[in-house]
C-alpha positions as CSV (number, residue, x, y, z in Angstrom):
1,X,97.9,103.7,177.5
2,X,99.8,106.6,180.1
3,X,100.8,108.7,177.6
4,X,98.9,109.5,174.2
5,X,101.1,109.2,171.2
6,X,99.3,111.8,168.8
7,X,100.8,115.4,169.0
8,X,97.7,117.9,170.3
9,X,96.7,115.3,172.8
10,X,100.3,114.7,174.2
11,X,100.4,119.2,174.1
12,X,97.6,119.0,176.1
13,X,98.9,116.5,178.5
14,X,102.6,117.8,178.7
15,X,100.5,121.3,179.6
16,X,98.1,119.7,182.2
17,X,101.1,117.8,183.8
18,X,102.7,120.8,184.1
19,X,100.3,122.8,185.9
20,X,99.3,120.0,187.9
21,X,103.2,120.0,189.0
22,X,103.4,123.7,189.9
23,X,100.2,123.5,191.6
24,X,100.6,120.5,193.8
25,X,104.8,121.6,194.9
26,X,104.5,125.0,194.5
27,X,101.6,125.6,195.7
28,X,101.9,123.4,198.6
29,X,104.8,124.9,199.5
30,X,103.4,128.4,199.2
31,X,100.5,127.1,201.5
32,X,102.7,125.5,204.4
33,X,105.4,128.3,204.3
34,X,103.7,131.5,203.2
35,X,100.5,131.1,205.2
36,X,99.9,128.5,207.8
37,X,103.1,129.4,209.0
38,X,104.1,132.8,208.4
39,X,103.6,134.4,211.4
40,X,105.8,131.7,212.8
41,X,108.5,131.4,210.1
42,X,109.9,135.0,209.1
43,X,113.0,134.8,211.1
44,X,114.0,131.7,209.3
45,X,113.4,133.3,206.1
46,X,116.1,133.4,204.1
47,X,115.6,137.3,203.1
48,X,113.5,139.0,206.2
49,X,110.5,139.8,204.2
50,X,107.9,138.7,202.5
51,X,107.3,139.5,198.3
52,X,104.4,142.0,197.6
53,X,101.5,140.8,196.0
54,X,101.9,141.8,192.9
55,X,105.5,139.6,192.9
56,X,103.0,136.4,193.3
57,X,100.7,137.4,190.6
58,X,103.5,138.1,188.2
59,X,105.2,135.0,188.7
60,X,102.1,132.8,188.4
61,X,101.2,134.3,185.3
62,X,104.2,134.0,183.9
63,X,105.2,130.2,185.0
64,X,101.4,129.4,183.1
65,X,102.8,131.4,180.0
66,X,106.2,128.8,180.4
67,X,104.3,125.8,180.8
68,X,102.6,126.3,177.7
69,X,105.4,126.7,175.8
70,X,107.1,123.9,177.2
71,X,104.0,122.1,175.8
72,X,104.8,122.8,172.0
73,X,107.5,120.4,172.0
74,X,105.6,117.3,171.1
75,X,104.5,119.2,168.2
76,X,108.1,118.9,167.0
77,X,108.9,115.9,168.4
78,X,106.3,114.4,166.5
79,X,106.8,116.1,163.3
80,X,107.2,112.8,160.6
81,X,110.4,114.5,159.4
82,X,112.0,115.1,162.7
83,X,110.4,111.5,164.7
84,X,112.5,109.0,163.3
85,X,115.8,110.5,164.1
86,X,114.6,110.9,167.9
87,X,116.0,108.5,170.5
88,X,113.2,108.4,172.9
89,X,111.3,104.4,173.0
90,X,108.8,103.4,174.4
91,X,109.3,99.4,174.8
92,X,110.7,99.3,178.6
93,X,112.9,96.4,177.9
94,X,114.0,97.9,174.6
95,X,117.4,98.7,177.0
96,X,118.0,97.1,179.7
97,X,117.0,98.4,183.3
98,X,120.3,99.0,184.8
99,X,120.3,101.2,181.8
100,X,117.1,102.5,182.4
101,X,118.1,103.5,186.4
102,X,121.7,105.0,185.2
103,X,120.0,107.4,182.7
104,X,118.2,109.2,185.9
105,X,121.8,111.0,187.3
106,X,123.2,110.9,183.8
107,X,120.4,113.6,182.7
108,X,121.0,115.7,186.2
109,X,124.2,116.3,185.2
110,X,123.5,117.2,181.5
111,X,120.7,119.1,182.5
112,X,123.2,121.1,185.4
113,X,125.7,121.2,182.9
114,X,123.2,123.2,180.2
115,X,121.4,125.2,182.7
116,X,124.6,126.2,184.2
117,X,126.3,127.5,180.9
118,X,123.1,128.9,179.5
119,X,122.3,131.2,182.3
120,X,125.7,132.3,182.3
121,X,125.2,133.3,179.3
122,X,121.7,135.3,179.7
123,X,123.4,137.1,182.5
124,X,125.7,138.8,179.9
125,X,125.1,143.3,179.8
126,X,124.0,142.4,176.2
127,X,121.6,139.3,176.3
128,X,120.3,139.7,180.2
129,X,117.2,142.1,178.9
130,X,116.2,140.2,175.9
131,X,116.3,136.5,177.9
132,X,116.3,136.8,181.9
133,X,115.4,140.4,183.2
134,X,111.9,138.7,184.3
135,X,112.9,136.1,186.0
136,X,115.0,138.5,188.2
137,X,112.3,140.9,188.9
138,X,111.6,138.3,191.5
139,X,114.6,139.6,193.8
140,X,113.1,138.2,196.8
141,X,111.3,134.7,194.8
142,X,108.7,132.4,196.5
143,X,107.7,129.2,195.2
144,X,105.8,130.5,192.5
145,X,108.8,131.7,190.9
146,X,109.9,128.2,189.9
147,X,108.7,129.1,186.3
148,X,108.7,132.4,185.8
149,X,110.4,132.9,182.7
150,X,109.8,135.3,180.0
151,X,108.6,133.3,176.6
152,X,112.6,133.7,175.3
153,X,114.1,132.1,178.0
154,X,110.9,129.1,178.4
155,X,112.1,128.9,174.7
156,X,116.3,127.8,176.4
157,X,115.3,126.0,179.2
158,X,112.6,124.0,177.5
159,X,115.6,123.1,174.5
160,X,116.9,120.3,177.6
161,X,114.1,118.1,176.3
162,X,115.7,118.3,172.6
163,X,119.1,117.5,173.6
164,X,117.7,114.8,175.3
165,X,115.6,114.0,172.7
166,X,118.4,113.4,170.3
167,X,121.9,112.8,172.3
168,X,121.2,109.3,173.9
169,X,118.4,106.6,174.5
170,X,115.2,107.8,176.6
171,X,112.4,106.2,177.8
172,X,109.4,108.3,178.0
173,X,109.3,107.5,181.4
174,X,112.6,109.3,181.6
175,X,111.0,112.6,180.9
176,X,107.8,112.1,182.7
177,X,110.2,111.6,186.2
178,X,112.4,113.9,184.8
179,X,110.1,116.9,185.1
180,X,108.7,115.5,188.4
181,X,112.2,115.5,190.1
182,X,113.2,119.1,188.1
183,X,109.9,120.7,189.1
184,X,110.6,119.6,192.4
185,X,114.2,120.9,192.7
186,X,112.9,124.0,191.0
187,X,110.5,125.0,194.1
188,X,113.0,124.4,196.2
189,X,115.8,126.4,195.3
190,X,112.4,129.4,194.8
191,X,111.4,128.4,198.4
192,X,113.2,131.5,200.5
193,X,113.6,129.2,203.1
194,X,116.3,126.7,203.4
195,X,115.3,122.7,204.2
196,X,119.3,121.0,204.5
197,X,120.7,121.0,208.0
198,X,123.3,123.4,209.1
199,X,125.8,121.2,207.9
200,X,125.1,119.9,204.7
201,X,127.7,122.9,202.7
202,X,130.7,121.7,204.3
203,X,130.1,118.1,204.0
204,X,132.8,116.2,202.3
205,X,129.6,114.8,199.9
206,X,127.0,117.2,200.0
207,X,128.2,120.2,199.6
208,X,128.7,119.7,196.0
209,X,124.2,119.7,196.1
210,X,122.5,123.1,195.1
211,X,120.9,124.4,198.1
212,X,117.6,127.2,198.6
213,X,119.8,129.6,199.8
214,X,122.6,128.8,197.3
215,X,119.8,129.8,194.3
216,X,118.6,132.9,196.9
217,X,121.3,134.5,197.0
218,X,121.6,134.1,193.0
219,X,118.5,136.5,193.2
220,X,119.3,138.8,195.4
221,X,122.8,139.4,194.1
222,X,121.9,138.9,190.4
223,X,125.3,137.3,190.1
224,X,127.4,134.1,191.0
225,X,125.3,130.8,191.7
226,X,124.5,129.8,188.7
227,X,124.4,125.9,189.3
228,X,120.8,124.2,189.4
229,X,121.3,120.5,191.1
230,X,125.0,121.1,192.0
231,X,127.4,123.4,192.9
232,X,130.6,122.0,191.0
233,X,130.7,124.2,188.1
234,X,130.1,127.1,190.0
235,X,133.1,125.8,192.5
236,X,135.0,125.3,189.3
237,X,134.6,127.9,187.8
238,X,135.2,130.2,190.7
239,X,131.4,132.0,190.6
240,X,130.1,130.6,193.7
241,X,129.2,133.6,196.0
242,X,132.1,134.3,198.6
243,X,129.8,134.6,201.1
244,X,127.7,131.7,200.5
245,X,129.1,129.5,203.4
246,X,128.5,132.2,205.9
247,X,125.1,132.8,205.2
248,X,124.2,129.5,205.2
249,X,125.4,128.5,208.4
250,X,123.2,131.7,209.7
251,X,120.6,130.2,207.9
252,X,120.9,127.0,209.2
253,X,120.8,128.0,212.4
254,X,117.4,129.2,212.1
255,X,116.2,126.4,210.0
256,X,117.2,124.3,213.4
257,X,114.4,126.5,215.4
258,X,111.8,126.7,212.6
259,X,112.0,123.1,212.1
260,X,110.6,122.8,215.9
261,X,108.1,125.2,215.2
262,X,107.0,122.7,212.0
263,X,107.3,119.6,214.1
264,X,104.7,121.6,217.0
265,X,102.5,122.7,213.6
266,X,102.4,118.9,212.3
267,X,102.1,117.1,215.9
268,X,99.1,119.5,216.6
């Protein structure tokens, strides 16, 4: 069986998952870009410098701390008073699989929708200390910062998994790609360097996708950008940064150059 169904073995496996995940993407990531290629790749950094030390070790310590709290939840998932009122199955062809394939996007947008909202919200004078401030100390972030939440806001950004949980029909298989894909996303909007081509912001389609530097300059401005997957409620709401287009096309135009310099580093 993939997954184990009692609560301190499924802890220990939502925990190992999840520093296997921001091992193997962040830190592979981290590896290509911050070492085996940083003499080659500054001017296509997205902010001209690299973090200090100590920003690493802070934001690996506290993405650990995140991870384990994102661990807890089977213990409430699985609690006998709260279990039976859960939507999550387990029987593959309990629903059927165009079902199955449709509740992929369906959960990017709710999760873009809560993140969104949410960290608004933790950017207000009042809440921004209590929540976020740590995240932010990572003005310049790197890969490792994918995670690095103080244990308040691991707390609202783990609570996706509940609403999940308990709004619609999941497969556990639903949450085990989920976290793939979001872990994923998550290292690339922390990268500080962008991967699209110089066009992909204006394109009729595209540009409605979150982008690295989109979520950089979220960090470096400490407001606008909000958006995690997608850029629509920030273009709704009127909080995307006004110079967002014009950096990325400078960005882009170095991403065009350092991806030569990857394709020499890869052939050789």
């Amino acid at each position: 069986m993939l997954f184990p169904s009692d609560s301190w073995s499924q802890a220990l496996f939502v925990f190992i998952l999840g520093v296997l995940r921001y091992i193997l993407f962040g830190g592979l990531a981290f590896l290509f870009f911050y070492l085996l290629l940083k003499n080659k790749s500054l001017f296509a950094k997205i902010q001209k410098k690299w973090p200090a030390k100590s920003d690493y070790y802070r934001e690996v310590f506290y993405s650990l701390l995140t991870l384990l709290l994102f661990a807890t939840t089977p213990f409430i998932l699985n609690n006998k008073e709260i279990l039976p009122h859960t939507t999550i199955y387990r029987n593959i062809h309990q629903h059927s699989m165009l079902y199955f394939w449709l509740v992929f996007p369906f959960m990017l947008i709710v999760h873009d929708t809560y993140f969104y909202w949410t960290h608004r919200l933790m950017h207000h004078p009042k809440l921004f200390t209590f929540f976020h401030v740590v995240h932010h100390k990572s003005v310049n972030p790197s890969p490792w910062a994918s995670f690095s939440f103080q244990p308040t806001e691991a707390i609202i950004e783990s609570a996706i998994i509940y609403i999940f949980a308990f709004a619609f029909p999941i497969h556990i298989l639903h949450l085990f790609i989920f976290l793939i894909f979001m872990t994923i996303y998550n290292v690339y909007g922390h990268l500080g360097f962008e991967l699209f081509p110089k066009w992909f912001n204006k394109h009729w389609f595209f540009k409605w996708f979150n982008t690295s530097v989109n979520h950089n300059m979220h960090h470096q401005y400490f407001k606008g950008n909000y958006s995690l997957y997608f850029t629509w409620w920030d273009r709704i709401m009127k909080t995307l940064h006004k110079d967002y287009d014009t950096r990325f096309e400078e960005v882009g135009n170095e991403t065009i150059i350092l991806r030569k310099e990857i394709k020499k580093y890869v052939v050789k």
